[in-house]
C-alpha positions as CSV (number, residue, x, y, z in Angstrom):
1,X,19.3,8.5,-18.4
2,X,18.3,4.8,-17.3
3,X,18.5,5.7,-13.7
4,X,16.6,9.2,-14.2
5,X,13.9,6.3,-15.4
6,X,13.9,3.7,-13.1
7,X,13.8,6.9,-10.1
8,X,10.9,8.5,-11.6
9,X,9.2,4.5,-12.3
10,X,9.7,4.1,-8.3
11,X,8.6,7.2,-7.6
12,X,5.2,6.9,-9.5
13,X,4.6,3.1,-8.3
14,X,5.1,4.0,-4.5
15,X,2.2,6.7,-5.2
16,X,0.1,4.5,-6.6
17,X,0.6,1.7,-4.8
18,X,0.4,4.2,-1.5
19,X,-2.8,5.7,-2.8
20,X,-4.7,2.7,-3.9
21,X,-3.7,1.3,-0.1
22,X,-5.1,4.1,1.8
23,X,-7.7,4.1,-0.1
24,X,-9.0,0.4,1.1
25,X,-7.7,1.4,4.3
26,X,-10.1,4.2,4.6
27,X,-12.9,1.9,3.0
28,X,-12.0,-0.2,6.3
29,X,-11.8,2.5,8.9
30,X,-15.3,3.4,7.9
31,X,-16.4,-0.3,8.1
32,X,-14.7,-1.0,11.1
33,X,-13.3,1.6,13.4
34,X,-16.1,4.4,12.8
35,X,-19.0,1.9,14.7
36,X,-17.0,2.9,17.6
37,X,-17.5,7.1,17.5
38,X,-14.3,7.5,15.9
39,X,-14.1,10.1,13.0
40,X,-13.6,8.7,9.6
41,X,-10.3,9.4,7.6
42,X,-9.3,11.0,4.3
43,X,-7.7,8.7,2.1
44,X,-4.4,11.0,2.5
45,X,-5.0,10.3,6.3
46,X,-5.2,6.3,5.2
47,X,-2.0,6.9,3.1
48,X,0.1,8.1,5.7
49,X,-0.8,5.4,8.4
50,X,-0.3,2.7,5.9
51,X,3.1,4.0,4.9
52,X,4.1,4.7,9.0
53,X,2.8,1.4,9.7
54,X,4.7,-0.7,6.3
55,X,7.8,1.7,7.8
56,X,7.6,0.2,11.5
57,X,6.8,-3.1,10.4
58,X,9.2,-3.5,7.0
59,X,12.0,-6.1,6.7
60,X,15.3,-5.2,4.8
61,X,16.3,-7.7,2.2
62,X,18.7,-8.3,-0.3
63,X,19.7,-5.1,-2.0
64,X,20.2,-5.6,-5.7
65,X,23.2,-5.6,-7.6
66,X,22.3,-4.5,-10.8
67,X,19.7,-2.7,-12.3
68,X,17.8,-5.7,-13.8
69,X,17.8,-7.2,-10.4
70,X,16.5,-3.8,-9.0
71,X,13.3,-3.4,-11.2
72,X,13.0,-7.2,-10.8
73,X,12.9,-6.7,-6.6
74,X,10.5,-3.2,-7.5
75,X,8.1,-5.0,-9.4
76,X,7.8,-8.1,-7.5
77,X,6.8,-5.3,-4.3
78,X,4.5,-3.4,-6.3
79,X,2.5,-6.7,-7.2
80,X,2.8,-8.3,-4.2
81,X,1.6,-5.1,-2.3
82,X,-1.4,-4.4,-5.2
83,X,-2.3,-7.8,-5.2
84,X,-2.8,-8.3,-1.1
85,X,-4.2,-4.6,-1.2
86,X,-7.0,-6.1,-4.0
87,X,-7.4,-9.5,-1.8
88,X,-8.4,-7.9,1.5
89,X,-10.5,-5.4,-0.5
90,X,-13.6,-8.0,-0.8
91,X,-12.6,-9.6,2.2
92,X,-13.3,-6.9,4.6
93,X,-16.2,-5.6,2.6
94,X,-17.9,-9.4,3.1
95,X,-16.7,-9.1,6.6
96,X,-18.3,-5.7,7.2
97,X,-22.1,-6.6,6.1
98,X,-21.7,-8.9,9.5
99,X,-20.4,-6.0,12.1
């Protein structure tokens, strides 16, 4: 039953975590990439380039042993991953009232 958890806690983070990304990558396509006659993007459009371009660029680590050590490793890349999503956020809005 603890494993049923933990699957469906991954599954539900990843979403959000993938939808909140593409989200502020779609914020920035329009910013940035839409000056230059491109078309802008869906935020589903956003998702799945985020998640092809965190698959291309990823770097395996450490797998975890136990399950402590697994929602320790899932939590610490669901922060990390919010948390840089939420800093680039104002950066590239600040950045786009310049382009």
């Amino acid at each position: 039953m603890k494993a049923i958890g933990w699957i469906t806690v991954t599954f539900i983070g990843l979403f959000v975590t993938s939808l909140y990304r593409g989200f502020v990558l779609s914020l920035c396509w329009v910013w940035f990439v839409v000056p230059f006659g491109t078309p802008a993007i869906s935020i589903a459009h956003a998702m799945g380039i985020s998640l092809v371009v965190g698959f291309l660029t990823s770097k395996s680590g450490k797998k975890p042993d136990t399950d402590d050590e697994f929602a320790e490793v899932l939590m610490r890349g669901l922060v990390q991953s919010t948390l840089f999503t939420t800093i680039v956020w104002p950066i590239a809005w600040a950045i786009s009232w310049f382009v």
